[in-house]
C-alpha positions in Angstrom: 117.5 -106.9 50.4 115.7 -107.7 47.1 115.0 -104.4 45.5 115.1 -103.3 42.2 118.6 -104.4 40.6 117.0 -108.2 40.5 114.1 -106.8 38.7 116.3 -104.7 36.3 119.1 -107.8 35.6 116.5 -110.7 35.1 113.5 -109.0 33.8 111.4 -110.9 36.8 108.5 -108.8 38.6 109.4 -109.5 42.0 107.6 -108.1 45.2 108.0 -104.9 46.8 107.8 -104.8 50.2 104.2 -102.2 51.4 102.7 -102.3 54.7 102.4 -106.5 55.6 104.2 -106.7 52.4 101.3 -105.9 50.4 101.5 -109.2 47.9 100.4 -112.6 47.3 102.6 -115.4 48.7 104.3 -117.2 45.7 107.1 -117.7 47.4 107.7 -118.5 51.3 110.3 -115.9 52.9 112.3 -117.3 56.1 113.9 -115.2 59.0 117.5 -114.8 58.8 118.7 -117.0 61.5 116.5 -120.0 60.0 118.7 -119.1 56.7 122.0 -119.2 58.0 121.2 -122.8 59.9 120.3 -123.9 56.5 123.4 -122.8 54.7 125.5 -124.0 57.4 124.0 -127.4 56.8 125.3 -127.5 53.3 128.7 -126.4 54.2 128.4 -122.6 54.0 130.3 -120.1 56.1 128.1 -118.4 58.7 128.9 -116.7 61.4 128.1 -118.3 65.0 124.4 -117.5 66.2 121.3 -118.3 67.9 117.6 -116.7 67.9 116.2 -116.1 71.2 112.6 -115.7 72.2 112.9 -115.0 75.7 114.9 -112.8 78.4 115.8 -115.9 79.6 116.8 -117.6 76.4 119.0 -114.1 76.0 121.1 -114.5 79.1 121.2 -117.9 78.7 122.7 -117.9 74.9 125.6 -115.1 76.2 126.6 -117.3 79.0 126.2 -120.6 76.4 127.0 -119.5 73.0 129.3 -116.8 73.8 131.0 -116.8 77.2 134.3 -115.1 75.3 132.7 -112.4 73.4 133.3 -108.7 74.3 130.8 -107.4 71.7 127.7 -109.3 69.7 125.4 -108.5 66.7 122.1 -108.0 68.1 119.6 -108.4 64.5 115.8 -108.0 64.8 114.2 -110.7 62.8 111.3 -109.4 60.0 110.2 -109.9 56.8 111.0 -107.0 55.0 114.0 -105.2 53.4 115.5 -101.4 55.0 115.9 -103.3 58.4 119.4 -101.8 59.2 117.7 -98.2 58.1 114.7 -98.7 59.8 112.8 -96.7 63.1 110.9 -98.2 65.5 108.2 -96.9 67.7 109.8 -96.0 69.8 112.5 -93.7 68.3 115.3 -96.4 68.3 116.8 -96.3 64.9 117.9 -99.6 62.9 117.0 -103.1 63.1 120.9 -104.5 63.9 123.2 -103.1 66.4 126.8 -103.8 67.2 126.8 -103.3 71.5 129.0 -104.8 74.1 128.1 -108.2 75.6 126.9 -106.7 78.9 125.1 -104.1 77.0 123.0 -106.5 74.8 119.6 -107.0 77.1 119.4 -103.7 77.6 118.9 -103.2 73.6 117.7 -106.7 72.9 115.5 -107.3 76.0 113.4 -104.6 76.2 109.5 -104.3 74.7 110.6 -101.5 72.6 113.1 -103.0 70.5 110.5 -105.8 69.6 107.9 -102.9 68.7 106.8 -102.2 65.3 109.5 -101.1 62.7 108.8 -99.0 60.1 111.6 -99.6 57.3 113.2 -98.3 54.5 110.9 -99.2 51.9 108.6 -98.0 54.0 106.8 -100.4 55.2 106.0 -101.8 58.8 106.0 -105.6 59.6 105.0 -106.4 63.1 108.0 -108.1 64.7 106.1 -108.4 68.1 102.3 -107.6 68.4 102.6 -105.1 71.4 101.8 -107.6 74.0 103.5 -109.5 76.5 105.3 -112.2 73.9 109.0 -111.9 72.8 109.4 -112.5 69.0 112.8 -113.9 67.6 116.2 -112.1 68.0 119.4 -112.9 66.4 122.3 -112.7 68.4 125.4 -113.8 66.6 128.9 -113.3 66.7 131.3 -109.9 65.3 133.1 -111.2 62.6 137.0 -109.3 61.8 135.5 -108.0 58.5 138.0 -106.9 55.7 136.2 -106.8 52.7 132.2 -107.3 52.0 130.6 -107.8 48.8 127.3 -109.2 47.0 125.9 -112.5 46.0 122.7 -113.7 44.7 121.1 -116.8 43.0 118.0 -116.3 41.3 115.9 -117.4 38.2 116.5 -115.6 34.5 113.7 -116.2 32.8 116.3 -115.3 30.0 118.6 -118.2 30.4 115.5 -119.9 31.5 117.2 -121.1 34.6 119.5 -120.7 37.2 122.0 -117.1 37.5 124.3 -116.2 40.1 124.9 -112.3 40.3 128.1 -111.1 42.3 129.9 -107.8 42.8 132.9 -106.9 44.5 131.3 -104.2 46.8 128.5 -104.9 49.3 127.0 -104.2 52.3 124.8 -101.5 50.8 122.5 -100.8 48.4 123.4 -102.7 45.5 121.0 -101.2 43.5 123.0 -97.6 43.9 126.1 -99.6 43.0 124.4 -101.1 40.0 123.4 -97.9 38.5 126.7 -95.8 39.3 129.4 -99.0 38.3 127.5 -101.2 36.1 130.6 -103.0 35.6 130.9 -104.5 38.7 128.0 -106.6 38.4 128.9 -109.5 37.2 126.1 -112.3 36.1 126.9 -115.9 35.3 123.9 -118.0 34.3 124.5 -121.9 35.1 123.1 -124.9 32.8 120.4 -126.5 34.5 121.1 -129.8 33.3 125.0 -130.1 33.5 124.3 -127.8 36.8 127.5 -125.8 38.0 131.2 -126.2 37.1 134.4 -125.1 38.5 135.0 -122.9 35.5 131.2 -121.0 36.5 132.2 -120.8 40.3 135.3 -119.6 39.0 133.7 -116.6 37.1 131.9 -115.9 40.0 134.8 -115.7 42.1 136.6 -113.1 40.1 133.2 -110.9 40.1 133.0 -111.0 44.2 137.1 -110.0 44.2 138.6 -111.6 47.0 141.3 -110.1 48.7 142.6 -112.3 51.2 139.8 -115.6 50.8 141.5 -118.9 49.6 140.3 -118.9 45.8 139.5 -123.0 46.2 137.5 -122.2 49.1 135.8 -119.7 47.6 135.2 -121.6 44.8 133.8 -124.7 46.8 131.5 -122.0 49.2 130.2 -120.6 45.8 129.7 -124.2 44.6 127.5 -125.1 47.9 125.2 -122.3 47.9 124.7 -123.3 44.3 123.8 -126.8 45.5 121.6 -125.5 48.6 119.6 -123.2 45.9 119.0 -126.6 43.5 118.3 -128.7 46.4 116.0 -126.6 48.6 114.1 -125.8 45.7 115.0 -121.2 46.3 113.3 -119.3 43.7 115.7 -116.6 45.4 119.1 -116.4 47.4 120.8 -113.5 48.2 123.9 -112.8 50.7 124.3 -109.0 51.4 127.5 -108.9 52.7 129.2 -111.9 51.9 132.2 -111.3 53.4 135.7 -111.5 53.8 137.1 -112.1 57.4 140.3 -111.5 59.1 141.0 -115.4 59.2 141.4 -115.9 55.3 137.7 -117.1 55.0 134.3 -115.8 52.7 131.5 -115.8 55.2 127.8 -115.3 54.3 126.9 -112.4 56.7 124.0 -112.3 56.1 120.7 -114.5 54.3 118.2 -114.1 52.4 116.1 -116.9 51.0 112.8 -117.6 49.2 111.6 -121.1 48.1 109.5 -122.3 45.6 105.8 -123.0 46.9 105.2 -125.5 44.6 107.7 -127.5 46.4 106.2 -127.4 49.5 105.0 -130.8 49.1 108.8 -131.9 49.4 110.1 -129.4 51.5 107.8 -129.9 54.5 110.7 -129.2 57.2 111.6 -125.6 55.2 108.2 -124.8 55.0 107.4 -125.6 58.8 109.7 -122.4 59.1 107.0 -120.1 58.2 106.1 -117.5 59.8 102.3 -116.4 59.7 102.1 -113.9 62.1 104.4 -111.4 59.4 102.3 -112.1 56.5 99.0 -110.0 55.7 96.3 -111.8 58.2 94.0 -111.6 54.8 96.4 -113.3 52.6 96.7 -115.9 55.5 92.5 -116.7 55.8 92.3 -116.4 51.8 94.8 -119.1 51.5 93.5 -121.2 54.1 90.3 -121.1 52.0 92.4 -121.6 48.5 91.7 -118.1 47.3 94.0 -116.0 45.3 94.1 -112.4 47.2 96.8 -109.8 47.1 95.8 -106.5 49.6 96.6 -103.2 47.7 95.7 -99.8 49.0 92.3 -98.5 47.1 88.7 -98.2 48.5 86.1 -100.9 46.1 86.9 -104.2 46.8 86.7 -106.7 43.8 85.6 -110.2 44.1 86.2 -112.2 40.2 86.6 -115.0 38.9 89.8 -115.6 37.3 93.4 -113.6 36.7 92.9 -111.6 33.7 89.2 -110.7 34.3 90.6 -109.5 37.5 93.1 -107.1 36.3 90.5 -105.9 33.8 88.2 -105.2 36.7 91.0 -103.1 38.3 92.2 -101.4 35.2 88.2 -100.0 34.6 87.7 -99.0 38.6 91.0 -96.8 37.8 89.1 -95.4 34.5 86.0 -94.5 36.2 88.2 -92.8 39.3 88.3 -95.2 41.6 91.1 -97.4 43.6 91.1 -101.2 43.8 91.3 -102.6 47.5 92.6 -105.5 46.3 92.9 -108.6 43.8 90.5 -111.8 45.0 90.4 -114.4 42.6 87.7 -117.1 43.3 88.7 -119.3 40.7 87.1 -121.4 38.1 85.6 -123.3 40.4 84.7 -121.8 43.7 82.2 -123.2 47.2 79.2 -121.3 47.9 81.2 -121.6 51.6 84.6 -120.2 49.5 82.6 -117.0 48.5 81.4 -116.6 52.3 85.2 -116.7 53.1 85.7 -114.5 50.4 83.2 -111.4 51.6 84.4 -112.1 55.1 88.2 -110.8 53.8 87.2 -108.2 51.6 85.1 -106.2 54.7 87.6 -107.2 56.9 89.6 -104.4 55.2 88.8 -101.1 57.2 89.9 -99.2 53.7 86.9 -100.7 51.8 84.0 -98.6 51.1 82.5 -100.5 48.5 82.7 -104.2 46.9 82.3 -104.9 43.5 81.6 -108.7 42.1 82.4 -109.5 38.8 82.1 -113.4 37.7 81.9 -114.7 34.4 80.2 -118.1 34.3 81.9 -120.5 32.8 82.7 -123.4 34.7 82.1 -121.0 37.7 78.3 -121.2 37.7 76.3 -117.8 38.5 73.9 -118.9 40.8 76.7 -120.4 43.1 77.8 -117.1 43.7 74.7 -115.5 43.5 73.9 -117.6 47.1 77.1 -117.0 48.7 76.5 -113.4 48.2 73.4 -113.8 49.7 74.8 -115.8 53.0 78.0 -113.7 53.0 75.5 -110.8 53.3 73.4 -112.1 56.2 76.7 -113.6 58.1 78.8 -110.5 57.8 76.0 -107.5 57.9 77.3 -105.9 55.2 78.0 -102.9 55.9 79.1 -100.8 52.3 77.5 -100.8 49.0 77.7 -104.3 47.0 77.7 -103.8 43.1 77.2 -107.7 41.7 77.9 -108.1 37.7 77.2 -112.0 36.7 77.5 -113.2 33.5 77.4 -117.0 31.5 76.3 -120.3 32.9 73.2 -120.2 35.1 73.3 -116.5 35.1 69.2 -115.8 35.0 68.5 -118.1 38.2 72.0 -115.8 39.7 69.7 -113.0 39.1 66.3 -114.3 40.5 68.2 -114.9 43.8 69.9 -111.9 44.6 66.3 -110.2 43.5 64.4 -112.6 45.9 66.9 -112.1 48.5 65.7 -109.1 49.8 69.4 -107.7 50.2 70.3 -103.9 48.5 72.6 -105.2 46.4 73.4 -102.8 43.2 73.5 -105.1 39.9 74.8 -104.4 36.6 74.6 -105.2 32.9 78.1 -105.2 31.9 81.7 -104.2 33.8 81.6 -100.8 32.5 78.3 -100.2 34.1 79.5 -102.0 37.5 82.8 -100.0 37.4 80.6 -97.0 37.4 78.3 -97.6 40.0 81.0 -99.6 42.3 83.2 -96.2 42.1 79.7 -93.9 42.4 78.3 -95.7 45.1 81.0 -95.0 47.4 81.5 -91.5 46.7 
C-alpha cells in the first residue's frame, strides 16, 4: 500500500515494511475493516462488510450480512503492504480471494488461511499465532467494478501541510504507474487554514477520471475523506482502488489509514483500535517502558542516550565491520529500572551477539546507568559480551561501579574504541 511513490512525491521518509515491520511506531496503523467503518461514519462510500473472529461469527455474518450474495470478498487482515501477492505457510497464495458464498469457510475458516503470510515486501506479520485463536477476517461484499483508480492524503512537508495525490488507474502498484506515466499523478496540496474548496476537490476529481461517477458526488466523497483526514488527526490515507461501480457511485475499496500519535490523547476510541499483537513484541515492552527502539537486522546491540548519538553509534559499528541490532534511545533522562527494561529488549533479540552502551552524561547522569547495567546484568544473566563507553556528569563514580561490580563488562575510552571492541568481541 504505502511504498515508494509517497516517498518520492513528498520527500517524507516513510516506513518500509521488514519482518514485524521492522520500525518505530510514530504512527498507529489500523486493519482494513476498522478503516472502512470509519470512513463510512463520515459519509464515505464503502462497500458492505464485517470482520469475523470465529467459525461461528463466519456462518453467522453470511446468513446475517449477506443472505443474497452468490460470491463474497474474503480479505485477511495484517499490517503490512503485498497482501493480495502474498504466500502463506501453507502454500495458499494471496491474502484476498473472490469465492462463492458456500465456498467461503472452506478458504476463510480454516487454521491455514490464518497462518503466517509472507508478503510482497517481504516481510511476515503474524495474522494468527499458530494456536487455537481465530484472528480477524474481512468478509465484504463484490462490488460491479468498472473503473478503479488511486487516492491518497498525506503530509508535504513542501506545502507544509495537507496533499491529496490521485490517478486515474489503480488497483496496482502505483509506484510502477508513477514511474512509466508520470502524468497521471496528479497532486493538489490544500491550505490548512482555509482547508478544502470545491475548486481543490474539483482538481482532484479530474485526476481520478471518472467515467460513469456523478462529478458532485465525487466531489462531496473527495471532500469527506478530506474532512475524516483533518478530523481524525491521519498523518496518512490512502484508497487503492477507489473505485467506480456499476451503480454510478465512487466507492473506497479499499483503506488504509495511519493517525498521528501525538493525538492519541484526543483520539482515544481510534487508538483503542490498535493492534499489539502485529507490532514487534520489543517495540511493544520498549514503549511500555517509554523507550525509543526500532529492531533492525545486525548483531551488536546499542543502548545511548539520545537520537543523534545514536545514529553516530551505528554509523561507527558499520565502519569497524559490524551491524547494528537496533536503535534504543534511553533518553535524557532515563530510571535505573528504564535501563533494566532496556537490557531485557536488547538480549531478548536472538540476533544479538554483542551490546554496546554508549551514554553521554548530560542531564543523563553516568552512574544511573552505570547501576542499571549492573542489575540488568544480574536479572538477565547476560549472556554476550557488554562493551560500556560513559562519558560527562558523574562519569568517575559510573566507572567505580561497574569496576566494583564484579561483572566482565568491556569498557572504553571513547566510541571509536567501543565500536572496536563491541564489533571484536563478537567475532
Amino acid at each position: 500500500m504505502v511504498r515508494g511513490l509517497l516517498n518520492k512525491l513528498v520527500s517524507r521518509s516513510l516506513s518500509v515494511a521488514g519482518k514485524w515491520q521492522q520500525q518505530q511506531l510514530r504512527r498507529l496503523n489500523i486493519h482494513e475493516y476498522q478503516g472502512a467503518e470509519l470512513m463510512g461514519k463520515y459519509g464515505v462510500n464503502v462497500p458492505k462488510g464485517i470482520a469475523v473472529s470465529s467459525v461461528e461469527e463466519l456462518r453467522k455474518a453470511i446468513q446475517d450480512v449477506f443472505p443474497n450474495e452468490s460470491e463474497l470478498v474474503v480479505k485477511s487482515q495484517i499490517l503490512a503492504g503485498g497482501r493480495g501477492l502474498g504466500t502463506f505457510k501453507s502454500g495458499l497464495k494471496g491474502g484476498v480471494h473472490i469465492v462463492k458464498t458456500d465456498q467461503v469457510e472452506d478458504i476463510a475458516g480454516t487454521k491455514d488461511y490464518l497462518a503466517f503470510l509472507k508478503n510482497a515486501d517481504p516481510s511476515e506479520v503474524p495474522v494468527e499465532d499458530c494456536s487455537d485463536d481465530f484472528r480477524q477476517v474481512y468478509l465484504c461484499e463484490k462490488l460491479s467494478l468498472v473503473n478503479e483508480m488511486y487516492f491518497a492524503i498525506t503530509l508535504d512537508r513542501n506545502t507544509c501541510g495537507p496533499l491529496i495525490i490521485a490517478c486515474r488507474k489503480g488497483g496496482t502498484s502505483i509506484e510502477d504507474l508513477a514511474e512509466k506515466f508520470p502524468d497521471m499523478i496528479v497532486k493538489v496540496p490544500i491550505d490548512v487554514f482555509n482547508g478544502i474548496t470545491d475548486e481543490d476537490a474539483a482538481k482532484v476529481v479530474d485526476g481520478l477520471a471518472p467515467t460513469v461517477a456523478d462529478r458532485k458526488d465525487s466531489i462531496e466523497q473527495v471532500k469527506k475523506l478530506y474532512e475524516l483526514f483533518c478530523k481524525t488527526d491521519c498523518t496518512l490515507l490512502e484508497i487503492n482502488p477507489m473505485a467506480e461501480t456499476s451503480d454510478n457511485q465512487l466507492v473506497a475499496a479499499d483503506a488504509k489509514l495511519n493517525f498521528d500519535d501525538n493525538a492519541a490523547f484526543r483520539q482515544k476510541e481510534i487508538f483503542a483500535l490498535r493492534d499489539p499483537s502485529q507490532e514487534d513484541p520489543r517495540e511493544v515492552a520498549a514503549a511500555k517502558a517509554d523507550l525509543n527502539y526500532i529492531g533492525l537486522d545486525g548483531e551488536i546491540g546499542c543502548m545511548v542516550n539520545g537520537a543523534g548519538l545514536a545514529m553516530a553509534t551505528m554509523d561507527i559499528i558499520k565502519l569497524h565491520g559490524g551491524t547494528p541490532a537496533n536503535f534504543l534511545d534511553v533518553g535524557g533522562n532515563a530510571s535505573e529500572h528504564q535501563v533494566i527494561e532496556a537490557f531485557k529488549i536488547l538480549t531478548s533479540d536472538e540476533k544479538v551477539k554483542a551490546i554496546l552502551v554508549n551514554i553521554f552524561g548530560g542531564i543523563m547522569k553516568c552512574d544511573v546507568i552505570a547501576s542499571g547495567i549492573v542489575s540488568a546484568a544480574k536479572q538477565v544473566s547476560l549472556k554476550v559480551p557488554v562493551v560500556v563507553r560513559l562519558e560527562g556528569t558523574n562519569v568517575d563514580q559510573g566507572k567505580r561501579i561497574l569496576k566494583e561490580s564484579g561483572m566482565k563488562l568491556i569498557t572504553a575510552d571513547d566510541l571509536d574504541d567501543a565500536a572496536e571492541k563491541a564489533v571484536k568481541a563478537y567475532k
